[in-house]
C-alpha positions as CSV (number, residue, x, y, z in Angstrom):
1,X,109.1,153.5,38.7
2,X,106.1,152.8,40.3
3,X,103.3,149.6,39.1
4,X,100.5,150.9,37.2
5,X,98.3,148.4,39.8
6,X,99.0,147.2,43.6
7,X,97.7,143.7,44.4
8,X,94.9,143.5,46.7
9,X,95.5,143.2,50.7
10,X,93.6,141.2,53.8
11,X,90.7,143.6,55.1
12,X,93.1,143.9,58.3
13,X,96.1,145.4,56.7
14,X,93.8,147.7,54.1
15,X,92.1,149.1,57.5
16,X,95.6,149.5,58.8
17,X,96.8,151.3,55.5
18,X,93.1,153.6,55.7
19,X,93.9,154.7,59.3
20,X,97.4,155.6,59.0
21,X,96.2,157.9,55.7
22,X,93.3,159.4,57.5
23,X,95.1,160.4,60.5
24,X,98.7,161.8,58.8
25,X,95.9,163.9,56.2
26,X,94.5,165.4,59.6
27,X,91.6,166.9,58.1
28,X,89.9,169.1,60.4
29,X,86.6,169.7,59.0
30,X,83.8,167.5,57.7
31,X,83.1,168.3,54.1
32,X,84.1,171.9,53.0
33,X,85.3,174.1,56.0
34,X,83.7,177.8,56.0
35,X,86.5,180.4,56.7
36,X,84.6,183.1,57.1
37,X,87.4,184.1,60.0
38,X,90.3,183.2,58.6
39,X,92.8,185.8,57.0
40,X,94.5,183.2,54.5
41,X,94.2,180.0,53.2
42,X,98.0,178.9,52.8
43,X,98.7,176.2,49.6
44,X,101.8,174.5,50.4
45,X,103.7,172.8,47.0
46,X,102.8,169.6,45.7
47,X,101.2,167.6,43.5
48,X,98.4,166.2,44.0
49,X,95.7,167.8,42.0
50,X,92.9,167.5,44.2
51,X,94.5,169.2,46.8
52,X,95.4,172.3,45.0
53,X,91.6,172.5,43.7
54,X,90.2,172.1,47.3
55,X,92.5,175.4,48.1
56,X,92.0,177.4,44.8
57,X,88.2,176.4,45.4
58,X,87.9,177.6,48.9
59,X,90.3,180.9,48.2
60,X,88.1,182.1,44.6
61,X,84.3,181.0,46.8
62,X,85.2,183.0,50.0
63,X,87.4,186.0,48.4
64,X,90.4,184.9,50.8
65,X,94.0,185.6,49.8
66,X,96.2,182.3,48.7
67,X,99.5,182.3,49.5
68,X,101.0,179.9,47.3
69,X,104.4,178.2,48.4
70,X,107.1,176.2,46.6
71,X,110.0,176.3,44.9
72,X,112.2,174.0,43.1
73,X,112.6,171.2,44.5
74,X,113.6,167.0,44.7
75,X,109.3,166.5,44.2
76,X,109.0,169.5,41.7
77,X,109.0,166.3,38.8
78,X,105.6,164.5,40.3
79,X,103.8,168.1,40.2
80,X,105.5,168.1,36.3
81,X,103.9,164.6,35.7
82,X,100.8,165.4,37.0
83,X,100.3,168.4,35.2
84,X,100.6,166.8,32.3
85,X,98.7,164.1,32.9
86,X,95.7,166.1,33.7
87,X,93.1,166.9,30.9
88,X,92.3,170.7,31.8
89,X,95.7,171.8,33.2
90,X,97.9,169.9,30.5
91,X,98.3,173.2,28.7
92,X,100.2,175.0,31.9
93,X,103.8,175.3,31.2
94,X,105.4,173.1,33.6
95,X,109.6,172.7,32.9
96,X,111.9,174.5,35.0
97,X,109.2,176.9,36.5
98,X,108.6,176.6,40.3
99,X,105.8,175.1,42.1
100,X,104.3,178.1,43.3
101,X,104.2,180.0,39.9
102,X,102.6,176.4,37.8
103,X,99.7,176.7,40.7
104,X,99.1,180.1,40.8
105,X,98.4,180.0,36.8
106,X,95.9,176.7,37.9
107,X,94.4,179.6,40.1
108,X,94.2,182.6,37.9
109,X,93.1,180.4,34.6
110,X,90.8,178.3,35.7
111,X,89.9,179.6,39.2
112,X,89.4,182.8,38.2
113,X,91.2,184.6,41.3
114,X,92.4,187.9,40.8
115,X,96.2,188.5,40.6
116,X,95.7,191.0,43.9
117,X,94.5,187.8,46.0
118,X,97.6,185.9,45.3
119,X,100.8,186.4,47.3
120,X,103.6,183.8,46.0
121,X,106.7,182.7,47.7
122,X,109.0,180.2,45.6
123,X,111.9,180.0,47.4
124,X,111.4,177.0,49.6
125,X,112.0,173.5,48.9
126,X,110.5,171.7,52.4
127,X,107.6,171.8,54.3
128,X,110.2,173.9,57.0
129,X,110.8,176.8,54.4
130,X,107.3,176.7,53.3
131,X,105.6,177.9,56.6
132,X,108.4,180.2,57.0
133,X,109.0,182.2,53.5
134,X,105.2,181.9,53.7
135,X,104.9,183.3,57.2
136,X,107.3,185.9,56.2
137,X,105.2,187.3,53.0
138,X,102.1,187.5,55.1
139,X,103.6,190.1,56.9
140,X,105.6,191.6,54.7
141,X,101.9,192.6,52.7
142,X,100.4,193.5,56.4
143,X,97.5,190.5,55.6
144,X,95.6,190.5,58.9
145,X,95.4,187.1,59.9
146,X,94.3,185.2,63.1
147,X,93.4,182.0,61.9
148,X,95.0,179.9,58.5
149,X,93.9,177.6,56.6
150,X,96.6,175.1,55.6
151,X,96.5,172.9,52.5
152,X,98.9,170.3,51.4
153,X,99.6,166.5,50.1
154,X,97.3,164.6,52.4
155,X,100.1,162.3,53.2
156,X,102.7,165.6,54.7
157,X,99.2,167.6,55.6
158,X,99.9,166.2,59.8
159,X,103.9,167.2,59.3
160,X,102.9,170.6,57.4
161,X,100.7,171.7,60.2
162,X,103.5,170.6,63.4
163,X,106.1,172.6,61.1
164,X,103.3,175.4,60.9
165,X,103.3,175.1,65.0
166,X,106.8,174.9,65.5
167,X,107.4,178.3,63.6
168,X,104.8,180.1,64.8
169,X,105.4,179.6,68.4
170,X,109.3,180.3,67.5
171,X,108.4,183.7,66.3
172,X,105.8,184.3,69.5
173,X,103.0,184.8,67.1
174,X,99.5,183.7,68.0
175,X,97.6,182.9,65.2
176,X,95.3,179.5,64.7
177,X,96.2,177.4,62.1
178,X,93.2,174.8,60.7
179,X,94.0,171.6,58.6
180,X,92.3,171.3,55.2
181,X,93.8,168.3,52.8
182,X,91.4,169.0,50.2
183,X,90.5,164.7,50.2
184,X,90.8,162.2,52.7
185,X,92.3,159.3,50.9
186,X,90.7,155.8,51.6
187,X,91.9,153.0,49.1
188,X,89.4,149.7,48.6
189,X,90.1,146.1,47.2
190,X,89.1,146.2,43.7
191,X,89.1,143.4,40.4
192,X,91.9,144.4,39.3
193,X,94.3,145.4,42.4
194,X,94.2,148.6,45.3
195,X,92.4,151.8,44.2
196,X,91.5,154.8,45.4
197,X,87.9,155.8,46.1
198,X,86.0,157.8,45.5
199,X,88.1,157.3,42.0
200,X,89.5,160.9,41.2
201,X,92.0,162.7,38.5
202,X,95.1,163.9,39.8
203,X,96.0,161.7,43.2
204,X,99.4,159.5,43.2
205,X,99.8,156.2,42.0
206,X,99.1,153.2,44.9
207,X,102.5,152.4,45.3
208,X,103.7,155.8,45.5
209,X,101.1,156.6,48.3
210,X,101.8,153.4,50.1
211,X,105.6,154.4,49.6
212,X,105.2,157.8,51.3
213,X,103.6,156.7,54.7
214,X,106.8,155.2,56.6
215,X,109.1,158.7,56.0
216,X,106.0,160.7,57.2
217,X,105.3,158.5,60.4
218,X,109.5,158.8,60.8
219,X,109.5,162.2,60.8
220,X,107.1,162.4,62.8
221,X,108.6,161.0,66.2
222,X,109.7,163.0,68.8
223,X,112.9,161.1,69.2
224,X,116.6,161.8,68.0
225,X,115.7,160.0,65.1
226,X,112.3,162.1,64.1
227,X,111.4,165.8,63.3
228,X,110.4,166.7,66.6
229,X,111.6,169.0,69.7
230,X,113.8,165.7,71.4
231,X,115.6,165.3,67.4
232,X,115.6,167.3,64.9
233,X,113.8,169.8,65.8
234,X,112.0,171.1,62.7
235,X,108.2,170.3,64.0
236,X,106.3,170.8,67.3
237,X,105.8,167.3,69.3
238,X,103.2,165.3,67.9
239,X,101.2,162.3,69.5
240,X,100.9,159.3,68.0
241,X,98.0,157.5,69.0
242,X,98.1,153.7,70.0
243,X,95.6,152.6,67.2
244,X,98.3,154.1,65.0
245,X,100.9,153.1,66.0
246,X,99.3,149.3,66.2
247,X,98.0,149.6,62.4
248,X,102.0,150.9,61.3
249,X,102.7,147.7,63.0
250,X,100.2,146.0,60.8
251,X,101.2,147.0,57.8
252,X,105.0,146.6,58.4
253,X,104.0,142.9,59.2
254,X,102.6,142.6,55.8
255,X,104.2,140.8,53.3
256,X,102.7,142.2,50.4
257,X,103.5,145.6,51.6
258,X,107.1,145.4,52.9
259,X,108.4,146.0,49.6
260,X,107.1,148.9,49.1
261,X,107.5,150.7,52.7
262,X,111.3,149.4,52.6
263,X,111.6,151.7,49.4
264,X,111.3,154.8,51.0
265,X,114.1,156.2,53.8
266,X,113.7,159.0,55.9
267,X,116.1,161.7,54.4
């Protein structure tokens, strides 16, 4: 269960916490990107609501096909909660229907794109499967595509494009992927606790956001412990800049915090 508010935190540790978020959301663009030359936009399953908006808006403004990606999976529950939770999509049909075919109705219903622009894949249940199954479908329809947008959670948006990389250069195909969150998320100090602003419908309760950020910085490593080419092998190498690593070290030192990033293991 997660506290309806998180207590405040010193202005070092909140620009820690703001860093870390803007540099694992990896957001490429400044405001809304123009893809006039991209083939796809690629929406990768999960539940934050903003995110899914940012791809159905981009996809239904520039005529682009959305391939939609998700499955059934150990997160499938937050995109159920937040459905419901939402007051225009509360009337989707959420229980025991895949990721990919709750978003696609977000997109047809109240985006208004045509069934012929949406290619679905709901097989996968990680960020590994989803570049692959959805890598797979894009060729399988013969969608000419050099460039990709890719959309997903802010806080998997830097893992989701390195397991983007890591396929793509598997298979020897050359094709430029481009990171779109959707949002950037920044959280403030507020009367009453943490918050996020701008304030918007749909993102993840504080404590689950602040809860997410130590598996995605884990993963991240290129060591036998992380995700990268030296252990696991599931993403390309990234680098971690020293400014972020110094601010993980910041928050870890905080005592308000430590709860909270101790509730989360890498899986």
């Amino acid at each position: 269960m997660f506290t309806t508010r998180f207590p405040t935190l010193s202005e070092k540790t909140l620009a820690a916490v703001n860093a870390v978020g803007s540099w694992l959301a990896q957001n490429e663009f400044e405001g809304k990107p123009l893809p006039a030359q991209a083939g796809c936009i690629v929406l990768a399953g999960n539940a934050v609501i903003p995110t899914i908006d940012a791809a159905c808006e981009l996809a239904a403004t520039h005529k682009i096909p959305l391939v939609i990606s998700g499955g059934i999976g150990h997160s499938t529950p937050f995109l159920y909660a937040a459905i419901a939770r939402h007051a225009r999509y509360n009337k989707v049909r959420t229980t025991g229907r895949t990721e990919a075919a709750i978003m696609s109705d977000i997109a047809r219903q109240f985006w208004k794109i045509p069934a012929d622009k949406l290619i679905l894949e709901q097989r996968s249940t990680n960020c590994g499967e989803n570049a692959r199954f959805s890598w797979s479908l894009i060729r399988e329809r013969s969608v000419d595509v050099k460039t990709l947008v890719v959309v997903q959670d802010p806080t998997m948006q830097r893992r989701t494009m390195a397991t983007f990389a890591r396929v793509l250069e598997e298979l020897n195909h050359e094709v430029r992927c481009v990171s779109y969150p959707g949002l950037t998320p920044r959280l403030d100090n507020g009367r009453h606790g943490l918050s996020f602003l701008p304030k918007r419908e749909g993102l993840w309760p504080v404590e689950r956001y602040l809860s997410l950020i130590p598996g995605e910085l884990a993963r991240l490593r290129d060591d036998e412990q992380g995700y990268g080419p030296n252990g696991r092998d599931f993403i390309a190498h990234v680098d971690m800049p020293e400014e972020i690593t110094r601010a993980w070290e910041v928050m870890q030192a905080d005592e308000t915090l430590k709860p909270t990033l101790r509730a989360r293991a890498l899986i």
